[in-house]
Steps between C-alpha positions, in 0.01 A plus 500: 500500500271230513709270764741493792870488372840447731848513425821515721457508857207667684439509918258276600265812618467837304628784694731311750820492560735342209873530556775482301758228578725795657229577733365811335143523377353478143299776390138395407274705237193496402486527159102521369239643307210758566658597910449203716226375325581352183732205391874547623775309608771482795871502405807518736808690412829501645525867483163698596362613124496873623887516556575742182806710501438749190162639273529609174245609239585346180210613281136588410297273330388654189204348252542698201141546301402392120210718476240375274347695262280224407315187687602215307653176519918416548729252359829556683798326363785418765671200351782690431507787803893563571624242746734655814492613849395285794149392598400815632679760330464335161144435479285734275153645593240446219159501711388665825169605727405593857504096594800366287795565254618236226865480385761329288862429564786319335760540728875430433618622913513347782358631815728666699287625812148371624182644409158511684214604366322658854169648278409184266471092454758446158425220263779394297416260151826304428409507137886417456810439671544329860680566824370528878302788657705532823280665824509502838264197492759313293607433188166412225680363196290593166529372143314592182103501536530604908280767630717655813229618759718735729301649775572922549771572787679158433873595423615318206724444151509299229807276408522392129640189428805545301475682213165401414258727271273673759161617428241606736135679521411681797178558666547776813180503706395818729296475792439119526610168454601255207299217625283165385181650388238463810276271295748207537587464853273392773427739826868355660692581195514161368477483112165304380495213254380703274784735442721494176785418812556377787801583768655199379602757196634776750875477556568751799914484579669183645825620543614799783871495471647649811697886479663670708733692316561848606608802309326767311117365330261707262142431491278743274178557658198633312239671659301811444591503173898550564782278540702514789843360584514305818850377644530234737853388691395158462345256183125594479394162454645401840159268628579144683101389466178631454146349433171638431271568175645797383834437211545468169444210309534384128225312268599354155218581238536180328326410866213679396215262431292654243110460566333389167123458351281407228502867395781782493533618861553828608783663672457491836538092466859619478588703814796393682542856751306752598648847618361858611223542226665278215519117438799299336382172238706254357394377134717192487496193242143301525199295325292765380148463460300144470180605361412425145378855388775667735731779389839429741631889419335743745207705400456887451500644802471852695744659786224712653669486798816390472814562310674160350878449481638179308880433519567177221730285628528232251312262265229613263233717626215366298279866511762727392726536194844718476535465884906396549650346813520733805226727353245693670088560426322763715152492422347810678166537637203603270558314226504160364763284374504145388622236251670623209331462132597135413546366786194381653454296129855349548457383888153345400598105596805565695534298792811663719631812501920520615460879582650609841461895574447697812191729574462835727137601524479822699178679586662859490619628131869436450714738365803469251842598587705708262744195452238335358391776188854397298340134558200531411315327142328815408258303255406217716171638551397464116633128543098448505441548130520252280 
């Protein structure tokens, strides 16, 4: 994170004494990134965090393969995916690499243990429903539009409002951090002027509600590829204080400000994140281009290094036709896409666009999932001729 955060109550020096009004001590840890050398925080918990009383395995993690018997382009349709299971168990695996894994879920369940994700940074897009994300660093309400930055290690559920419609797309990063791309913050961290945001945007938790209920807890780790099942005596989110620059935090993409010119723009004006060898965008509602002469859809282009991923959120993507709701476009490396036939003639004098998607660049070839063959618009790669 980008700036020093503190909630609850905290000594007044790290690693010293902090006691309990009993008399007993609190039980710091460090909770950071990259050994003792990266970003990281210090919470205190009533109970020390390595106080488990039973280990389970629950289960491998298994990524099931499309193979592809041909390189071509994707139109996945998951606008109506079966809704059910929770936020974890519910969510459906569609696009994976070395560096990341992409999923959808529509769950119908509530959480009934904690999960922490010990081997990757999760990014949740709220593309419907509400609730709270509830951590040891607090409770992070969320609403439609939120991106839910939730660092690896931090224990965690979600908590959906009611019976509200829940729909979510999941970015899992390996080996590095979901982050503000270098390029906008200054050597301290701070975010420049010229970023699309500023921390104003960033809503990290304002709320640690106090527990100290005792009884039997789950909390599902992942790690290694495998789920475990650790039980604690005592409610895992148990912290009186922390502060630091390590948590998770929540940005609205209607906070996005777009970055505009006299002629289309390319991509990278729309990065939000970066992670381990891939980049998140945000195409949200805008002026498109100002010059005379300019075409506002994007141009042809190439992936010679890169494979693109487009999830459609809402509005009217201006470059595409046939693409529903909640679709997805993977655009593989080594060879070009662009703007449908017709549609470069029709945007010709446009002045906004109201499109609002979310983009996952990665520089290592993604594969398909099997769940995503029975999805797939088989004929989407033709969508080129007239």
């Amino acid at each position: 994170m980008p700036f020093y955060s503190r909630l609850g109550n905290v000594p007044h020096k790290r690693h010293t004494q902090f006691r309990k009004p009993d008399g007993g001590l609190y039980a710091e840890e460090l909770f950071g990134e990259e050994g003792f050398s990266g970003v990281c925080s210090l919470l205190y918990h009533q109970y020390p965090p390595t106080r488990v009383s039973r280990i389970e395995r629950h289960s491998a993690v298994c990524r099931e393969e499309w193979s592809q018997e041909t390189h071509r382009h994707h139109h996945v349709r998951t606008k109506d995916i079966a809704s059910g299971g929770d936020p974890i168990e519910g969510r459906e695996l569609l696009f994976y690499n070395s560096d990341c894994a992409m999923s959808v879920v529509r769950p119908t369940e509530q959480m009934e243990y904690f999960y922490r994700n010990s081997q990757g940074d999760e990014l949740l897009f709220i593309h419907e429903g509400k609730g709270a994300l509830e951590t040891t660093f607090g409770l992070l309400p969320y609403g439609e539009g939120d991106y839910l930055v939730i660092p690896r290690g931090t224990t965690w559920r979600v908590i959906p409002e009611g019976d509200t419609p829940q729909r979510m797309l999941v970015v899992e990063a390996f080996g590095g951090a979901i982050q503000p791309p270098k390029r906008y913050r200054n050597e301290f961290g701070q975010l420049l002027e010229h970023s699309p945001y500023c921390e104003r945007d960033l809503r990290a938790p304002l709320e640690l509600p106090l527990h100290e209920e005792r009884g039997e807890f789950e909390v599902r780790v992942k790690v290694n590829d495998e789920v475990m099942r650790y039980f604690f005596d005592f409610h895992p989110l148990d912290v009186v204080g922390w502060d630091g620059y390590l948590y998770p935090y929540a940005f609205n993409i209607s906070d996005f400000e777009p970055i505009t010119g006299r002629v289309h723009q390319p991509p990278p004006v729309h990065q939000t994140f970066e992670g381990p060898n891939f980049v998140v965008c945000s195409f949200c509602p805008r002026k498109l281009d100002y010059h005379p002469l300019s075409i506002p859809v994007p141009y042809n282009h190439s992936n010679i290094d890169s494979d693109e991923l487009i999830y459609y959120v809402s509005g009217n993507f201006g470059s595409r036709r046939g693409i529903d709701v909640s679709s997805f476009t993977l655009h593989p490396r080594g060879i070009p896409h662009g703007p449908h036939p017709g549609t470069v003639e029709k945007s010709l004098g446009a002045d906004r666009t109201d499109e609002l998607a979310v983009m996952v660049d990665t520089f290592r070839p993604l594969k398909l999932a099997a769940a995503a063959e029975s999805l797939d618009d088989a004929n989407y790669p033709y969508s080129w001729l007239d």
